[in-house]
Structure formats: structure tokens, C-alpha cells
C-alpha positions as CSV (number, residue, x, y, z in Angstrom):
1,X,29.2,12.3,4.1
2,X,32.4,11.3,2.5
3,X,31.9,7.5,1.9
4,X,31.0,6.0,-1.5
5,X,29.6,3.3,-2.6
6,X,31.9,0.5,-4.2
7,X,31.5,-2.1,-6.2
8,X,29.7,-4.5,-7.2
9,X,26.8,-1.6,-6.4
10,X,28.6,0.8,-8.1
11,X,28.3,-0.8,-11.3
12,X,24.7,-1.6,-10.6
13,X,23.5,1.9,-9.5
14,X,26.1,3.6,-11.9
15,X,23.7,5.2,-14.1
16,X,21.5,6.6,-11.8
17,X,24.6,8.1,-9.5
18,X,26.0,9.9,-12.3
19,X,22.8,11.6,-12.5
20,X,23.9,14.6,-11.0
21,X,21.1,15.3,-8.6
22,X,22.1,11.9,-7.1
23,X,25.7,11.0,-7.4
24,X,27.6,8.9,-5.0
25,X,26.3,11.3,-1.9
26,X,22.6,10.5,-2.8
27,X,23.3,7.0,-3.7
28,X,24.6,6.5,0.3
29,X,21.7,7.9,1.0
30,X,19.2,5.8,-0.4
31,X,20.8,2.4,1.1
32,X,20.3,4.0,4.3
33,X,16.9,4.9,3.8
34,X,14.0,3.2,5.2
35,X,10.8,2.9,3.1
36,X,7.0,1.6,4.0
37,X,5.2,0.5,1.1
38,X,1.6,0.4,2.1
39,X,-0.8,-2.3,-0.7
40,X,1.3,-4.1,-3.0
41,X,-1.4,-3.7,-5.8
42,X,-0.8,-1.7,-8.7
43,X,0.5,1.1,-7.5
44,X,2.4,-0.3,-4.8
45,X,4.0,-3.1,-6.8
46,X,5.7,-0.7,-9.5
47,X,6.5,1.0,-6.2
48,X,8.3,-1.8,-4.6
49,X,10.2,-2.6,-7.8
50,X,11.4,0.8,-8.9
51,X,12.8,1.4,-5.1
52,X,14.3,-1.9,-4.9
53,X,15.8,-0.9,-8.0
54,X,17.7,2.5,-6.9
55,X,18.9,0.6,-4.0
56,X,16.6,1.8,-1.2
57,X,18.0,0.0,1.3
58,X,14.6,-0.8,3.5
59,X,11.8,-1.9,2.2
60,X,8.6,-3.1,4.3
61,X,5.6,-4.3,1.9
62,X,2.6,-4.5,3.8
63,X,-0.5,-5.8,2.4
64,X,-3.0,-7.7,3.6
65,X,-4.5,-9.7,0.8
66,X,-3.4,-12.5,-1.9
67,X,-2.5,-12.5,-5.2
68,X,-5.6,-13.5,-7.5
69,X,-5.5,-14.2,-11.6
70,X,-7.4,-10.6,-12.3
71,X,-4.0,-8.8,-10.0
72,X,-1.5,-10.3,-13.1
73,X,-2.7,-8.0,-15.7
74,X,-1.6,-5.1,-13.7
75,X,0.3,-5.4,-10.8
76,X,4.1,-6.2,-11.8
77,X,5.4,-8.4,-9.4
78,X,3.5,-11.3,-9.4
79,X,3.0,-14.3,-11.9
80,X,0.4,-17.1,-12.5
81,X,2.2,-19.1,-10.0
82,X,1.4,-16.9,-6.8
83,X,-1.9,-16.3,-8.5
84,X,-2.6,-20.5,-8.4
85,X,-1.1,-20.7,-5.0
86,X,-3.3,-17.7,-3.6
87,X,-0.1,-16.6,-1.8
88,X,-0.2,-13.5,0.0
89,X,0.5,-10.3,-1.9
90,X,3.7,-9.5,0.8
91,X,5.0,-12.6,0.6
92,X,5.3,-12.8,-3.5
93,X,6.3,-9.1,-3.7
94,X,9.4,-10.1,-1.2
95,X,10.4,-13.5,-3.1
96,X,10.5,-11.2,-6.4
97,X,12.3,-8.3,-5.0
98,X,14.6,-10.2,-3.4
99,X,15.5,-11.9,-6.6
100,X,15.8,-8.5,-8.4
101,X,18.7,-6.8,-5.2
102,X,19.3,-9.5,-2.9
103,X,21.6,-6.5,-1.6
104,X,18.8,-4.6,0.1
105,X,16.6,-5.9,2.8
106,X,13.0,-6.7,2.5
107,X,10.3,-7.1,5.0
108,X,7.0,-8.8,3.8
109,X,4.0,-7.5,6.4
110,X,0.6,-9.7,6.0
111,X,-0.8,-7.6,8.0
112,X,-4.0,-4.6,8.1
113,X,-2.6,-0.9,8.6
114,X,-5.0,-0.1,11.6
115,X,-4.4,2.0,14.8
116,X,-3.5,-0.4,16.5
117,X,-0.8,-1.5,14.3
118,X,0.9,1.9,13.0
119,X,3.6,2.1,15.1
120,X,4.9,-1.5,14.6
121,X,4.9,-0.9,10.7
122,X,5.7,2.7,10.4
123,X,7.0,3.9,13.5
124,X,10.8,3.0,12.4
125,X,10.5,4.1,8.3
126,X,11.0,7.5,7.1
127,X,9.2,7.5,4.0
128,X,5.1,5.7,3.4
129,X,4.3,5.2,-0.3
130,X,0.5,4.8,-0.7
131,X,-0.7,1.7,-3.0
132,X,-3.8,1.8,-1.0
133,X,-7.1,1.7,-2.2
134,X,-9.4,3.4,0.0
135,X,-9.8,6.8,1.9
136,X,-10.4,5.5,5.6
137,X,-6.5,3.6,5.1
138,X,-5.2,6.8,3.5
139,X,-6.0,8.9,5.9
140,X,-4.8,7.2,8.8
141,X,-1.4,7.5,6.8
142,X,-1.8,11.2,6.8
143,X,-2.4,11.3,10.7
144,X,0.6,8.9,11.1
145,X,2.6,11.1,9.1
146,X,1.4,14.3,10.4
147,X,2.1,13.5,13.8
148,X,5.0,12.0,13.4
149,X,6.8,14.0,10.8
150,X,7.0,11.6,7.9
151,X,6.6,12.8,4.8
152,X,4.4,10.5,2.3
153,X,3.4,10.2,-1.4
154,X,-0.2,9.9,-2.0
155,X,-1.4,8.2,-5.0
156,X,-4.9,7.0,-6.9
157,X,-5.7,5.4,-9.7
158,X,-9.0,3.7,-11.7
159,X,-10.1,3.8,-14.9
160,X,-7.3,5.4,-17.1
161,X,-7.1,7.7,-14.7
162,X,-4.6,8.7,-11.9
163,X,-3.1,11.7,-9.6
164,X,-0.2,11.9,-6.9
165,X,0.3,14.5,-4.4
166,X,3.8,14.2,-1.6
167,X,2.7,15.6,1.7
168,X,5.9,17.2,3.5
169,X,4.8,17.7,7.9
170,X,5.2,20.8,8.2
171,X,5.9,22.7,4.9
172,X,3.1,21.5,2.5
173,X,-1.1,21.0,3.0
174,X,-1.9,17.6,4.1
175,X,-4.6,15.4,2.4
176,X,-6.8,16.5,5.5
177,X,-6.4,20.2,4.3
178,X,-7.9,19.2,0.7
179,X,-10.5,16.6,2.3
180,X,-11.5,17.5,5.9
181,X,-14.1,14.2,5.5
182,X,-14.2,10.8,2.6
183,X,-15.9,12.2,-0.4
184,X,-19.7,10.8,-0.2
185,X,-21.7,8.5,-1.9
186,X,-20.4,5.5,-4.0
187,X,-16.7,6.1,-5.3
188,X,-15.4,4.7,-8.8
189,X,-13.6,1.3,-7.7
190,X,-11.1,-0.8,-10.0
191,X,-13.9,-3.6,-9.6
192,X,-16.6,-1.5,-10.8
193,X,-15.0,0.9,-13.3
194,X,-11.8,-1.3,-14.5
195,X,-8.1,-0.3,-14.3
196,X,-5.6,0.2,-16.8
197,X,-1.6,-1.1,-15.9
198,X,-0.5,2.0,-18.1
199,X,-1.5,4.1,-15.3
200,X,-0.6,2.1,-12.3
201,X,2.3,2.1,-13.6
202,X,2.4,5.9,-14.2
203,X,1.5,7.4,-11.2
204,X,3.9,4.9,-9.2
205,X,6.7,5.9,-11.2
206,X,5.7,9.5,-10.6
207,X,5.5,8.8,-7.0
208,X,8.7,7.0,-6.7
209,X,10.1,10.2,-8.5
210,X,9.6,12.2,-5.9
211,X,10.0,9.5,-3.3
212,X,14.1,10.1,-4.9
213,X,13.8,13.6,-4.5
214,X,12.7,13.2,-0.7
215,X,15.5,10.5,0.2
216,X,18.3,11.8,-1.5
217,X,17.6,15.2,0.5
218,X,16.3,17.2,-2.0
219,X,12.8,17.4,-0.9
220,X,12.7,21.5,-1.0
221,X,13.3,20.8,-4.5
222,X,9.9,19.1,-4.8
223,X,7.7,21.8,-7.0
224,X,4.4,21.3,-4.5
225,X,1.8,20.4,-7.2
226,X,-0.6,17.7,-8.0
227,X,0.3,15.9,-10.7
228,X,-3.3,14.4,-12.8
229,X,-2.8,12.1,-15.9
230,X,-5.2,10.3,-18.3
231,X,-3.4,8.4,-20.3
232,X,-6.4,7.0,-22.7
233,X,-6.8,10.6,-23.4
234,X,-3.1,11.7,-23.3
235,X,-4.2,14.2,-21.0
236,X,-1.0,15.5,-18.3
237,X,-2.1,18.5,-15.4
238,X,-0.4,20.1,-13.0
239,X,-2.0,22.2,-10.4
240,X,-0.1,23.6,-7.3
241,X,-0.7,22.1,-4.1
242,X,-3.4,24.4,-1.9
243,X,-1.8,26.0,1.3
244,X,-2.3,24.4,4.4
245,X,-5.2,25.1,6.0
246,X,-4.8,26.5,9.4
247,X,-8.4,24.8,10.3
248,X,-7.3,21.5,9.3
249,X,-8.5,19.1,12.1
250,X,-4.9,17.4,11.3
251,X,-1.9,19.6,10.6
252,X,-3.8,22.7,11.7
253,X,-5.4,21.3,14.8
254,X,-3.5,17.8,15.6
255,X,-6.1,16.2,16.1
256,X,-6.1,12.6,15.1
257,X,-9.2,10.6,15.3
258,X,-8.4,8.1,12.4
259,X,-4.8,7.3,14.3
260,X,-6.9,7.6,17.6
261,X,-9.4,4.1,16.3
262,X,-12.2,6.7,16.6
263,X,-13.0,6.9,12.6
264,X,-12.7,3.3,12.3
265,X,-15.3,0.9,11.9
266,X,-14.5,-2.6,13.4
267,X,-15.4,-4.2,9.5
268,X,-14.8,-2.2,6.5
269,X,-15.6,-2.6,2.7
270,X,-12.9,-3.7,0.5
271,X,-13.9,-1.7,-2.5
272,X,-14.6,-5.0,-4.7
273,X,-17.3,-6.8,-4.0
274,X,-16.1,-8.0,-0.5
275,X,-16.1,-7.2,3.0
276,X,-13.3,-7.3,5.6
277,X,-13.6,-9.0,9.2
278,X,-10.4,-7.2,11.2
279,X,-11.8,-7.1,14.6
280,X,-11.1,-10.7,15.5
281,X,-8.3,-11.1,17.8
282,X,-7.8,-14.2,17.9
283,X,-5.4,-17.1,16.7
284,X,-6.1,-19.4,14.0
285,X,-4.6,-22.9,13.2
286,X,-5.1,-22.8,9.6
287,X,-4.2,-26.7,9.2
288,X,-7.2,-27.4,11.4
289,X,-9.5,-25.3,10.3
290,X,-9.1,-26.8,6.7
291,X,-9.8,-30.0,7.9
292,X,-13.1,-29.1,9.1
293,X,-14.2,-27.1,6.1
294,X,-12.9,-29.3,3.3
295,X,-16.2,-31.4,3.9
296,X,-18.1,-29.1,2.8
297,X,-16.0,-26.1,0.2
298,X,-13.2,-26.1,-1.8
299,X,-10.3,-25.2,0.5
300,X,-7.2,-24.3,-0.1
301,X,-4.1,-23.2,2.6
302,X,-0.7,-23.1,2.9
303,X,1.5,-21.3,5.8
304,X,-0.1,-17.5,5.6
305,X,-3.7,-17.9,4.4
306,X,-6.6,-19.8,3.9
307,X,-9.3,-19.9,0.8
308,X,-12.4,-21.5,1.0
309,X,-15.4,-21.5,-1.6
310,X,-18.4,-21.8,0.4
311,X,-21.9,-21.7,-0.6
312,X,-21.4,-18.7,-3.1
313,X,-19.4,-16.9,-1.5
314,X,-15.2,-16.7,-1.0
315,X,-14.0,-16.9,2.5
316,X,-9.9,-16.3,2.7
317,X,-8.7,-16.5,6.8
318,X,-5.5,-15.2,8.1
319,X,-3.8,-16.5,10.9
320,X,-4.5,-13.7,13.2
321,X,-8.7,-14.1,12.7
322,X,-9.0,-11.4,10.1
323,X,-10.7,-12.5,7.4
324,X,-12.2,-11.6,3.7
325,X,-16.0,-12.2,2.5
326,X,-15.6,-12.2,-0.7
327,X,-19.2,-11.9,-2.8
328,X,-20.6,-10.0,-0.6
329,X,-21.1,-5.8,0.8
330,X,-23.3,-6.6,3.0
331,X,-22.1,-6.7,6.5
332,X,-24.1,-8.4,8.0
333,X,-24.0,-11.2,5.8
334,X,-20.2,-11.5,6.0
335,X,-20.4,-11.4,9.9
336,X,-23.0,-14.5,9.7
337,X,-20.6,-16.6,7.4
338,X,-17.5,-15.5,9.7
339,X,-19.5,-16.4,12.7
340,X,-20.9,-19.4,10.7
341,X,-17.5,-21.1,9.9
342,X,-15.0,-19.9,11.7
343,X,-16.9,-18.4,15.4
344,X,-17.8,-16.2,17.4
């Protein structure tokens, strides 16, 4: 490579290319990159902005939900605003990021990460970033990435506590090789144990550290370790990543049955409270469903969503039939109010 970048981005990205691990070489590089950003929560937001930041110059935020009042206190992109307007967590992310480089290009994605859809968000990216918030989304990530070849940062956080891991195809274990199955039992949620922003904020920084490292072409460089920080206690571990396991169903044995749809249930828990409707394949007119549910809820929609308050429970409808039950874990109860209001 022998171009370099020139102003006005060489004044913007100046500190960080005379970095010398960077420079102009790795600067190129990062405008050419391509980057999926997978939940746009508090992990994924300090994501988003960091890599806007340094001048990645693809970003797709995909996230399925909306921004709500209890997101401002922690996830950095959004403000009251989106939170009153109940706009979708891609959409705000975009309008904000675009504000901070309107030089790189950003791609909001209302959308679920499922099998189905995989390819059409990640197939064209060559680095995932994890905001997610659940195990059964994480790892289908680590079967896209496995069999495709694209390395990803896993991250977690709850409490005051958090922990990143990058997975390189190929050269380091794979979340598989540390968790062949979900842990069991009920899992510490940010609804039922709280979240602090401190370590959203750290363990995406951390991951966009090495998500640097990676695009700039350094990714041998990476030390292989899991990085664990507490930062009520001050508390800061490093332990080195296990080998890969040459039993693992996914990088040992490629075999995929969360990318495959066979892990999936057709309705899965949202981790707070609520319950997710994603096997409705169906369009929505937003506009008229309104109408009809106004009569009898609180309803608000605009162009990407629907939010309705309905008996006790909080129904938000997206265009393509999915759908949140808010209120509720119990499946069967959320199938009845989807069925209920919106059909069969």
C-alpha cells in the first residue's frame, strides 16, 4: 500500500496515525474495513462510537429493539429524544454516528440476527463485534464466524462486571471450545441484577482495542487471553485463552446447528422481562394496525415500529411481524396476546 490519507481526515485521525502501530498504512486500512456491530446496547453503542471514531469505514448496526428511558443511563448514543419517540435502537445509533463522521458510511439494520438472515448482515463484513445479550445469538456468531473465517470480539457485561475474548478462525479456541452447550439454569440479566455504564463502557473499549489490532493487520499481535474486569472492586484479570479443542462440535468438527436453524427455538426470551415473537413472516401496515388498537391501548408508531400498552402488558410490532411482549416470560402468554391483536 502506498496511498495516504489526506486531508481533512488527516487532521481528524492525526493522533491516532502517529501512533506507530497504526500510521498512515493502518489508517487506509481501517476506511476500507468493513465492520458488523451486532445490539446497539451498551456494549455495542460504545462500540459503534469508538469505531466511527478511528474512521472504520463500514459500519452496519443491527439491532432489533428501541431505545427506552432505562437504555439512557448507559448506552451512549442515544438521548431522551429517541427514548420519547421509542425509535429503533439502529436507527438513532445511525442519526448519531453519522453526525459524529459523516465521512464513513453507516448502515442501520432493524432487523433479528437469525439463520435465516446471517448472510444478508454478515456475509459482506470482515469483522462482528458482539453487543449481544444472550448465548443462543452469540453463538450463532461463532458458527458464522467459524465457517466463514471471520474473526469476532466477544463481549459480556452485568453487574459491575465484564470479560472479552477475540476469536481468530483458525488460530485461536472458539466460544464453542470453552462452552460446547448455554450454561444452565437462570443466568444474571441486566434486568435482574442491574448494569453499571463504567463497564459497558470498558469492556467495549477493550473490544474495540483489539478490533484495531485485527483491522490494521496486526491480529498475530493479539496476546490470546481473556480479559475479566470488575470495576466496583477495581479488580483487572488476564487468563490465556484455552487451546482449541479438537472435539469442538464447531471449529473442531464444523458442524453448525445454531447457523443450521436447528438450536433455534421459533420464540426466544429477551432476557428482561419479555418475550420475542420472530417466526411471523408476514408484512405489517403499521399505520393500520394503530388504528385498530388505539380504541383500546395507548399506541404509539412512526415509520419502523409500533408500541402499544395493552391490558398490562407492552406490545412493540415491527414491520416484518416480529414482535416484543413485554411483561411477560411466559410463552404462551405472549403467543395469545400476539395472536390476540395482531393474528394468527
Amino acid at each position: 500500500m502506498n496511498e495516504v490519507i489526506t486531508p481533512p481526515n488527516h487532521d481528524r485521525y492525526s493522533r491516532q496515525v502517529r501512533f506507530s502501530e497504526i500510521g498512515d498504512e493502518g489508517q487506509l486500512r481501517l476506511s476500507q474495513s468493513r465492520v458488523a456491530v451486532i445490539g446497539c446496547g451498551g456494549l455495542g453503542s460504545a462500540q459503534a462510537e469508538l469505531l466511527a471514531r478511528a474512521g472504520v469505514g463500514f459500519l452496519r448496526v443491527i439491532d432489533r429493539d428501541y431505545v427506552e428511558w432505562s437504555n439512557l443511563q448507559r448506552q451512549l448514543l442515544f438521548d431522551e429524544k429517541d427514548a420519547e419517540d421509542s425509535l429503533p435502537k439502529a436507527v438513532a445509533a445511525a442519526r448519531r454516528l453519522k453526525a459524529i463522521n459523516s465521512s464513513i458510511e453507516i448502515e442501520p439494520a432493524i432487523s433479528d440476527l437469525t439463520p435465516a438472515t446471517t448472510d444478508d448482515l454478515l456475509g459482506d463484513v470482515q469483522l462482528i463485534m458482539d453487543g449481544t445479550d444472550n448465548f443462543e445469538t452469540r453463538y450463532l456468531i461463532n458458527d458464522f464466524a467459524i465457517s466463514h473465517g471471520v474473526p469476532w470480539v466477544y463481549g459480556a457485561a452485568v453487574g459491575s462486571y465484564g470479560l472479552k475474548m477475540p476469536v481468530i478462525p483458525g488460530k485461536t479456541c472458539c466460544l464453542r471450545c470453552m462452552l460446547p452447550t448455554p450454561p444452565s439454569g437462570a443466568q444474571a440479566t441486566c434486568e435482574t441484577a442491574g448494569v453499571l455504564g463504567p463497564i459497558t463502557a470498558t469492556i467495549a473499549a477493550l473490544q474495540v482495542a483489539d478490533a484495531l489490532v485485527i483491522l490494521t493487520g496486526h491480529q498475530d499481535k493479539l496476546p490470546g487471553k481473556i480479559t475479566i474486569v470488575d470495576v466496583w472492586t477495581g479488580d483487572v484479570m488476564q487468563v490465556s485463552q484455552p487451546e482449541r479443542n479438537p472435539d469442538c462440535p464447531a471449529c473442531g468438527h464444523r458442524e453448525f446447528s445454531y447457523l443450521s436453524g436447528k438450536q433455534r427455538a421459533p420464540i426466544s426470551l429477551c432476557g428482561r422481562n419479555a418475550v420475542q415473537i420472530h417466526d411471523s413472516k408476514r408484512h405489517i401496515d403499521l399505520k393500520e394496525l394503530a388504528s385498530r388498537l388505539e380504541t383500546i391501548g395507548t399506541v404509539k408508531v412512526n415509520e419502523f415500529a409500533l408500541r402499544a400498552q395493552l391490558e398490562n402488558f407492552d406490545l412493540t410490532v415491527f414491520p416484518d411481524g416480529r414482535a416484543i411482549v413485554k411483561g411477560t416470560t411466559d410463552v404462551g402468554v405472549a403467543r395469545s396476546l400476539y395472536a390476540k391483536y395482531i393474528g394468527n
